[in-house]
N, C-alpha and C positions, 0 to 999 in steps of 0.2 A: 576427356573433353579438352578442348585446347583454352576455353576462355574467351572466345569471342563470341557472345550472343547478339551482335549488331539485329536489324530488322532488315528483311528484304526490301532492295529498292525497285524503281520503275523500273530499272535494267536487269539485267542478269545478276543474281545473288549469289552467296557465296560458293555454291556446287555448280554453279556454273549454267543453272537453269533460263530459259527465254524469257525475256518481258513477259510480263503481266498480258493476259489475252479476256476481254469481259465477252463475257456472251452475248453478242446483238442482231441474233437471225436465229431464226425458227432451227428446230434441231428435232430428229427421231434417232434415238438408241435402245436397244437393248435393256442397260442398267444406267439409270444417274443415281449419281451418290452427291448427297447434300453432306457438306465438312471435307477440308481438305486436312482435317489432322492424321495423326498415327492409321487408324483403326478405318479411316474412309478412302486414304491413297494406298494402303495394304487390299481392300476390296477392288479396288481399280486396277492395282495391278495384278492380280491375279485372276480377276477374271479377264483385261485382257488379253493375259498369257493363254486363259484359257476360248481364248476368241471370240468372245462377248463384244459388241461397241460399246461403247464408256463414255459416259459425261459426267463430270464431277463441276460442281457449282459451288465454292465458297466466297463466302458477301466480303470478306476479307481478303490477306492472300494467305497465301502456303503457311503452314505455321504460327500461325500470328498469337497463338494463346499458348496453353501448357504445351501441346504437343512437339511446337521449338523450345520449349525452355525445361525440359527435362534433364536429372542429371545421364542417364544413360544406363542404367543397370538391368542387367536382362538374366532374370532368374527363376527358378520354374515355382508355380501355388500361385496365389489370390490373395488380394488383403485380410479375406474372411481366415481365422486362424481356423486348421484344420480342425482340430476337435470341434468346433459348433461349425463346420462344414460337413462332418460326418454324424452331428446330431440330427442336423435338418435332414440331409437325405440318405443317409444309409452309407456304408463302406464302399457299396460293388459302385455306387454313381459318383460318391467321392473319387474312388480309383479313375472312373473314366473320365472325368472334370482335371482331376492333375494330371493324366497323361496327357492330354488336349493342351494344357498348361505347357510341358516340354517339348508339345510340337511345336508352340506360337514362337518360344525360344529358340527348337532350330533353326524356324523359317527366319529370324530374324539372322542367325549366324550365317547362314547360308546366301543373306541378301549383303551382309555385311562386311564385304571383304574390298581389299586395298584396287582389287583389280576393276570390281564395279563402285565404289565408293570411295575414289583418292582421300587418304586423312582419317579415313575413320575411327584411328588409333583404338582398337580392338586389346583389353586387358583380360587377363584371368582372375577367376575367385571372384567370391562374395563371401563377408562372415558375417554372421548374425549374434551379435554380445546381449549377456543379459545386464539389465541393471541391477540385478539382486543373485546371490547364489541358490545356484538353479541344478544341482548335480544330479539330485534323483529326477527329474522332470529333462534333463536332458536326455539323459540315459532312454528315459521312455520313446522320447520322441525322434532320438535316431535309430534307435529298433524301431516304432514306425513306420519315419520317410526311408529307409532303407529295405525293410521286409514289406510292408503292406503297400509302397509304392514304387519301390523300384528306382528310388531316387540316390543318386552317389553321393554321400555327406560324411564329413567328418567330423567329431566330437574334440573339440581343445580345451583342455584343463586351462583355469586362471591364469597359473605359471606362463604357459603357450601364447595365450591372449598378449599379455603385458609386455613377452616378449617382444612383440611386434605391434602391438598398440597400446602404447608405452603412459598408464594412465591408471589411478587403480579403481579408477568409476566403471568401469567394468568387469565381469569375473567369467563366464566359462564362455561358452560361444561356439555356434555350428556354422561349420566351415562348407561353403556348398564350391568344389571345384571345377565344376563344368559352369558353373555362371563366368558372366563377361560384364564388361562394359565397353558400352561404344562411344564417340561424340554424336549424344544426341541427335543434337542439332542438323549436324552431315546425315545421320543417319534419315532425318525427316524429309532435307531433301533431294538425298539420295532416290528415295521412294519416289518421290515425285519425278527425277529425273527418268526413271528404272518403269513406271509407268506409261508416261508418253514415249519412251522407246519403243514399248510394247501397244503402242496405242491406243492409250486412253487419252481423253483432251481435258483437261484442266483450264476451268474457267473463274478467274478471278472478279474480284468484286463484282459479283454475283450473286445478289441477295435472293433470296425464295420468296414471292409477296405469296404466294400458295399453292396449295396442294391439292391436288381431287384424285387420291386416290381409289375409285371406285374402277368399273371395266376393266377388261383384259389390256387396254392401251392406259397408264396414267399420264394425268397431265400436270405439268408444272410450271406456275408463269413465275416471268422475273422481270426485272424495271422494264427491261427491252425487248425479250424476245419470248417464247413460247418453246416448250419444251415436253414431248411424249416419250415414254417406256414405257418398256412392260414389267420393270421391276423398278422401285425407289428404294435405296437405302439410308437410312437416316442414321449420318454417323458426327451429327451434331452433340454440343455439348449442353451448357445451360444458355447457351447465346441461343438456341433454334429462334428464339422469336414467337409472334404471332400464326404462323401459322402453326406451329407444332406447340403452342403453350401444354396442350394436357401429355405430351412426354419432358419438356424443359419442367414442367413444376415437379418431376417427380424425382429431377434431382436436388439434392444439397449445397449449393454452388460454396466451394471452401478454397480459398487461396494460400499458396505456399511461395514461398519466396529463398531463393538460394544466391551465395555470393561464388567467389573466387578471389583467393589471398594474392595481395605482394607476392614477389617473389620470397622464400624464408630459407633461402641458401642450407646450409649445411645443416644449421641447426633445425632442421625439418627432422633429419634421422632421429635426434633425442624426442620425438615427440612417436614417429610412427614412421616403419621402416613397410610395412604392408601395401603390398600396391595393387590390390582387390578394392572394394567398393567396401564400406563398414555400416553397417545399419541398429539400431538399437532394438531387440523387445519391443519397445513402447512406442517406435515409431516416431521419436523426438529426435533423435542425429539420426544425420546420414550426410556421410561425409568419404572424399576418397581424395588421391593423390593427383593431379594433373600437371603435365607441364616438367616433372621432371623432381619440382619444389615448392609449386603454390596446392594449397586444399581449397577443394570444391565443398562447398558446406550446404545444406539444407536446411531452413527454421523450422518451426513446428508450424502447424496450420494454423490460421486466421478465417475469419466469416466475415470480413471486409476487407474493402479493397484498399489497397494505399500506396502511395509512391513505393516502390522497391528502396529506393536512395535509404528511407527507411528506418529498413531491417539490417542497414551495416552494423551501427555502434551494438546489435541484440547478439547479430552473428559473430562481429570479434569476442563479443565479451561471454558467449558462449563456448566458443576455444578458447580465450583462456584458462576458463573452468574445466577443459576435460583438461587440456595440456598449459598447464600452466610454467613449463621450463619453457616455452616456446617466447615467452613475454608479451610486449603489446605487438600486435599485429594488425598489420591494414588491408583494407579491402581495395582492389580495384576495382570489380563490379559487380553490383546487384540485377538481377531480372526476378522475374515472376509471373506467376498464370493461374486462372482459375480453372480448377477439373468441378466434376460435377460425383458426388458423392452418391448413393440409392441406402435407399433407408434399411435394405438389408444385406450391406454390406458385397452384394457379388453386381460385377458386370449384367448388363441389359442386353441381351442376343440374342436374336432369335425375330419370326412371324409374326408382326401384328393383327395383319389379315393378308390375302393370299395379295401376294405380289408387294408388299408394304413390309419393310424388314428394319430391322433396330441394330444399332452398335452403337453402345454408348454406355456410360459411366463407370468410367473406368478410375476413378479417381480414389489413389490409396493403390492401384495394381500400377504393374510394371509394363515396360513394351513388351515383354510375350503374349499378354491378354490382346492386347490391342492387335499386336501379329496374327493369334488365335485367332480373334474374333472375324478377322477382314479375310481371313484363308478359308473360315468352316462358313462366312455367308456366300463367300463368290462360290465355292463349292456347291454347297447348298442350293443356289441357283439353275448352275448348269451342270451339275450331279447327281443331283438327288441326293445327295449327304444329309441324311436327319438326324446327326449328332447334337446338332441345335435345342434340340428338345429337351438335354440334360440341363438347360440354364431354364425350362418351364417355370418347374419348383419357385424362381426367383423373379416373379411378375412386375410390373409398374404398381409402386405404390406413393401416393402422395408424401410428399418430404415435408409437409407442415406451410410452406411457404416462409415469413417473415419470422413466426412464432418458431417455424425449425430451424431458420439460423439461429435465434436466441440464444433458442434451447441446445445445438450442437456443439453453439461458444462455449456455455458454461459447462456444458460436459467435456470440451477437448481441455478446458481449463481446471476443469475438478481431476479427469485423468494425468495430465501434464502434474499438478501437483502433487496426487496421490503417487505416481512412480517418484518424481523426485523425492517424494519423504521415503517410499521403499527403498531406494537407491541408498539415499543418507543412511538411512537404520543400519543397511547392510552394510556397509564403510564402517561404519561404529562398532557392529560386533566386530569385524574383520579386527578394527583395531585392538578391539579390547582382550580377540584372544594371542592377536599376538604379543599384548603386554603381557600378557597373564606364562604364557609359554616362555618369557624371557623370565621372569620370575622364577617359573617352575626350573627351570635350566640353572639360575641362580643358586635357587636351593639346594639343588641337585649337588652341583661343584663342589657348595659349601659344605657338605654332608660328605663327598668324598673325602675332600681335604682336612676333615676333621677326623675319618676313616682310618688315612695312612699315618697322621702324627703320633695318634694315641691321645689317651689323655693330657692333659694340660695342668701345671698346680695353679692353683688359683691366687690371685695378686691381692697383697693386701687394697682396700681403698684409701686412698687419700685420707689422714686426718685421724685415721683409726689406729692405735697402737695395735704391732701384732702381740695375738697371742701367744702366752707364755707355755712353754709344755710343762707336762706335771712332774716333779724331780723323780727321779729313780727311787727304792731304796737302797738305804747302806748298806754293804753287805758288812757282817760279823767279820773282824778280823781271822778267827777261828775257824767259819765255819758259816754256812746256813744259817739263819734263824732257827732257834729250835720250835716244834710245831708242841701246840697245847697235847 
């Protein structure tokens, strides 16, 4: 990402898109899509690609929440960690859930090139570090995503790690080399540009007052104008509002917040020469290289909201801690957004009722889900694609409301600390057996070199007169002693 997350103005914004267009005359399409983020401009374009009319209505503009303030990492799974994705639904559904997964990430490589997105600054790699030593459990899990998925990953010893992510709060780490990183930001609206080429019409500040989804034609009014299709896609967040409260209450609304450093010239390399995207186990760092010499950092979530300005002094002081040769380092700028979380853990896809379609909560997944998600409804529409049906299993379920943010805070707070104390423990053994091996190495020497000299006589102490040896006898002038 380059570091600029400014906010689109009245004019053309930074990819170079048209003013701001509000909807104020009556309109019939095909498909409107409510949300103009990742997962609602990914449906517009491809079903205009696929020659659908399109109307997209966002009460904001383009981007305006998480969907522009992502850091950019595009790599294939789901937040849900696979093992309790293959508890819930079986192997053969997992399999077809993470293929679906590395198609959302082609479609994104494939949208994501210089020639249609000037700037996108397109990286390789992703690595996934643990905070604790994880040997036999990595082992497993790249026999795994390698055999039971089809997934290209590679397994790095500690050693490898530290080599390149130069810190010893981390130990082994799966290395995934087909993931990327894009700039976000370009990439959001890129889509949007990559849409209206294809002809969909993007309507900003463009609030939904509601919905009647009932008949083969829906309707949709807004402050000004009046609006029919024959399909709605609801690719809103926790903002839907009043008319959609019973799918917004079923998410978790959680906010994350990420900076981008000073420049930190040379002495970048003693910290981390890796120039892939770096993500922890636990979902507390995520952090990569931009710019040549500044890190893009990630906090951990929050269940309120607050100025970004912030989470600067949490974010330096949270690089110091991984990379502390780096010294004090400053932040140019904070952003931040709120996704909307589902209480079990996988994206919202799929048929509400016939012609009423869902995309949404995506929050904790990556831009492939979002890419997935907007490719398998526009398909689904004018295809007949009913791969939609593998995200069933994972229905609307209420998130608690006030009492589930509570309750999500002190659980992302109890987690957050439970890994930190895992983290430490494992840093402590680590240290203690490599005291113990320097010891042992000690001994070792010491026991050789006591090997080649031989024995040693032993020194009288201080203060102790030595002992006397006992005389000889005399021998007989003559002879021997004579014997009894």
């Amino acid at each position: 990402m380059d570091g600029t997350f400014t906010s689109a103005t009245n004019g053309a914004d930074a990819a170079g898109t048209p003013a701001r267009s509000r909807l104020s005359f009556d309109l019939d399409v095909d498909i409107c899509v409510v949300g103009a983020g990742l997962a609602g401009l990914t449906v517009a374009l491809e079903a205009a690609r696929l020659g659908a009319s399109v109307a997209v209505l966002e009460g904001r503009h383009v981007g305006w929440n998480a969907s522009g303030h992502q850091l950019g990492t595009v790599m294939p799974g789901y937040g849900l960690a696979l093992g309790e994705l293959i508890a819930r639904i079986g192997l053969e559904d997992a399999r077809e859930l993470w293929s679906l997964s590395k198609e959302g990430a082609d479609y994104v490589r494939a949208n994501a090139t210089e020639a249609q997105m000037p700037g996108i600054a397109l990286s390789e790699g992703a690595l996934e570090v643990s905070n604790v030593e994880a040997g036999d459990a990595l082992i497993s899990r790249l026999q795994m995503l390698g055999e039971d998925f089809d997934t290209e990953v590679e397994g790095w010893q500690v050693d490898r790690v530290r080599a390149e992510v130069k810190t010893n709060h981390y130990f082994h780490g799966v290395y995934y080399p087909r993931a990327f990183q894009v700039d976000g930001r370009k990439y959001l609206h890129g889509l949007a540009a990559l849409a209206r080429r294809a002809g969909a019409r993007i309507f900003e500040d463009t609030p939904v007052v509601s919905i009647d989804p009932s008949g083969i034609r829906k309707r949709i009014v807004t402050p000004s104008a009046r609006l029919r299709a024959s399909h709605i896609v609801l690719a809103g967040n926790v903002h839907l509002g009043a008319p959609l409260r019973r799918l917004s209450e079923t998410l978790l609304p959680v906010w994350r917040y990420a900076a981008v450093t000073e420049p930190l010239g040379e002495r970048l390399a003693d910290a981390m020469t890796f120039q892939g995207s770096v993500s922890d186990s636990d979902g507390v760092d995520h952090f990569r290289i931009v710019e040549g010499d500044r890190l893009m950092w990630a906090s951990p979530e929050t269940t309120w909201s607050a100025r970004p300005e912030r989470f600067a002094p949490a974010i330096a002081r949270r690089i110091r801690t991984i990379f502390p040769q780096l010294g004090k380092v400053g932040i140019s700028e904070t952003w931040g957004g709120v996704v909307g979380e589902t209480v079990h853990g996988m994206p919202q896809i799929g048929q509400l009722r016939k012609g009423l379609w869902v995309a949404s909560g995506f929050g904790r997944h990556g831009l492939n889900t979002t890419a997935m998600a907007g490719m398998l409804i526009a398909r689904s529409i004018l295809w007949g694609d009913e791969r939609w049906r593998l995200f069933s299993p994972f229905e609307l379920v209420w998130a608690g409301g006030t009492t589930g943010r509570v309750a999500g805070h002190v659980i992302g707070l109890w987690g957050r600390g439970s890994s930190a104390a895992a983290g430490a423990l494992a840093r402590y053994r680590e240290k203690a057996r490599v005291q113990e091996r320097i010891r042992e190495a000690r001994l070792a020497e010491a026991n050789r070199q006591a090997g080649t000299r031989g024995p040693q006589p032993r020194r009288p102490q201080p203060g102790r007169p030595r002992p006397e040896r006992p005389a000889a006898p005399a021998a007989d002038a003559e002879g021997p002693p004579s014997q009894p």
